[in-house]
C-alpha positions as CSV (number, residue, x, y, z in Angstrom):
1,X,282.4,174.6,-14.1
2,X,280.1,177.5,-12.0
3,X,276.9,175.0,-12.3
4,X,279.2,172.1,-11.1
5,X,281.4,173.6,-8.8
6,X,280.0,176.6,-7.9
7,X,283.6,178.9,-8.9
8,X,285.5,178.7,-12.3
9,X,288.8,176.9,-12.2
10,X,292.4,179.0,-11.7
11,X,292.8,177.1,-15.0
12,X,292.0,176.6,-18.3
13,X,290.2,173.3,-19.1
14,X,288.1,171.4,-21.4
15,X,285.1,169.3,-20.2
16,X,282.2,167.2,-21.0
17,X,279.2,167.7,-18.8
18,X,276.8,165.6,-17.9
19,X,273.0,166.6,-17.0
20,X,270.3,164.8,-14.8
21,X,267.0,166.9,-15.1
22,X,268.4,169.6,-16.1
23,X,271.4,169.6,-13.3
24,X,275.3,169.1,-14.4
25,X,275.9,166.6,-12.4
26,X,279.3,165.5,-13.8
27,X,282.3,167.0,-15.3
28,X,284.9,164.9,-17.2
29,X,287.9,166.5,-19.1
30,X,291.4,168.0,-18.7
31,X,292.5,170.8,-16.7
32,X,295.8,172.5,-18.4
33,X,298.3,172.0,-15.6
34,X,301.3,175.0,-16.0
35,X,303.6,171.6,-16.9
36,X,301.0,169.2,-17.6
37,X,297.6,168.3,-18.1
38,X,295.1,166.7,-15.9
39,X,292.6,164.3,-16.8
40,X,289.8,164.6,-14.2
41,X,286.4,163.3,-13.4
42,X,284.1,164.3,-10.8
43,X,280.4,163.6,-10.5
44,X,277.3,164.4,-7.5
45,X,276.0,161.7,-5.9
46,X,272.9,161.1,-7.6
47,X,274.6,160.4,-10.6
48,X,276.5,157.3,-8.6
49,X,273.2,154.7,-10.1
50,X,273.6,155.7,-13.4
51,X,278.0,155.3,-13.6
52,X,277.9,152.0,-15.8
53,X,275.4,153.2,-17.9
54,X,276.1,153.6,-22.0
55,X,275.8,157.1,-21.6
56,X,278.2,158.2,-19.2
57,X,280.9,155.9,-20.4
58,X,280.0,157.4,-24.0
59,X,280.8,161.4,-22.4
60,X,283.9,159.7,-20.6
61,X,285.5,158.3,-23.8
62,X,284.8,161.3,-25.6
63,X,286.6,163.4,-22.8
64,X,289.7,161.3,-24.0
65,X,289.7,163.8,-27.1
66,X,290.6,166.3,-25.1
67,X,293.8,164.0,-23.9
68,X,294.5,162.8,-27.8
69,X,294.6,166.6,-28.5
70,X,296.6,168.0,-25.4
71,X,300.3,169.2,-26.6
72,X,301.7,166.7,-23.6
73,X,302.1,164.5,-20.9
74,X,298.8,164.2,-19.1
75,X,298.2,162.6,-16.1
76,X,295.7,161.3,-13.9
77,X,295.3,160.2,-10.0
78,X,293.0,157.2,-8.6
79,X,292.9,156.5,-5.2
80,X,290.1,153.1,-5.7
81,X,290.0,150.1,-7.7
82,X,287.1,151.4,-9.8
83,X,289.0,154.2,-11.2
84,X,292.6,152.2,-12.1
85,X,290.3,149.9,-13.7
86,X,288.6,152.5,-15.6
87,X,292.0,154.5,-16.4
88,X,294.2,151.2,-18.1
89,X,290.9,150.9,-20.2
90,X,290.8,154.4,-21.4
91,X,294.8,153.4,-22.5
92,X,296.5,155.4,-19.6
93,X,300.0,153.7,-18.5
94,X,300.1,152.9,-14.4
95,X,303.0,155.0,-13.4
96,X,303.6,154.9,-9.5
97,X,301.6,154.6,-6.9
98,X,298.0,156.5,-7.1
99,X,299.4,158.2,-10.8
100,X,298.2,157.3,-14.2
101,X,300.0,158.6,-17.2
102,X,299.3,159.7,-21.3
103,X,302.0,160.2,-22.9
104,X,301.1,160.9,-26.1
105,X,300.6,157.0,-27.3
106,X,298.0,156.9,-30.0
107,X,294.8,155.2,-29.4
């Protein structure tokens, strides 16, 4: 979280990182929220021509162990297209607006 972020998070979390020469340029994971978790993703800008590739989608699925194994409901916000598209793949429900929900299907 300090080599992405440059702070640790008030929370606890688990994360996949992702590296680009050596740089974490990507974090993917859930944050534990005091009444639910958060699924999160958040990557640098140089990483933006490398999104589709194998190997991102690969750290992104994996992150969804983290969700499978979260004692919860976890949710998730997307504000673009991209994102929704990304989020009903990974098997999270459309619950209102900008919010995506897990809760607790089996994959």
């Amino acid at each position: 979280m300090v080599a992405f972020h440059g702070q640790t998070s008030r929370h606890s979390l688990r994360a996949n990182s992702i590296l680009l020469d050596g740089e974490v340029v990507a974090m993917v994971g859930v944050v534990r929220h005091p009444e639910w978790g958060v699924f999160f993703s958040d990557h640098k800008p140089q990483l933006r021509p490398y999104l589709s590739s194998v190997t991102v989608w690969r750290a992104v699925k994996d992150a969804m162990t983290f969700v499978h194994n979260y004692r919860g409901p976890v949710m998730a916000i997307s504000d673009g297209v991209e994102g929704c598209i990304n989020l009903k793949r990974l098997g999270f429900e459309h619950l209102y607006g900008a919010w995506w929900g897990w809760l607790g299907q089996q994959q």
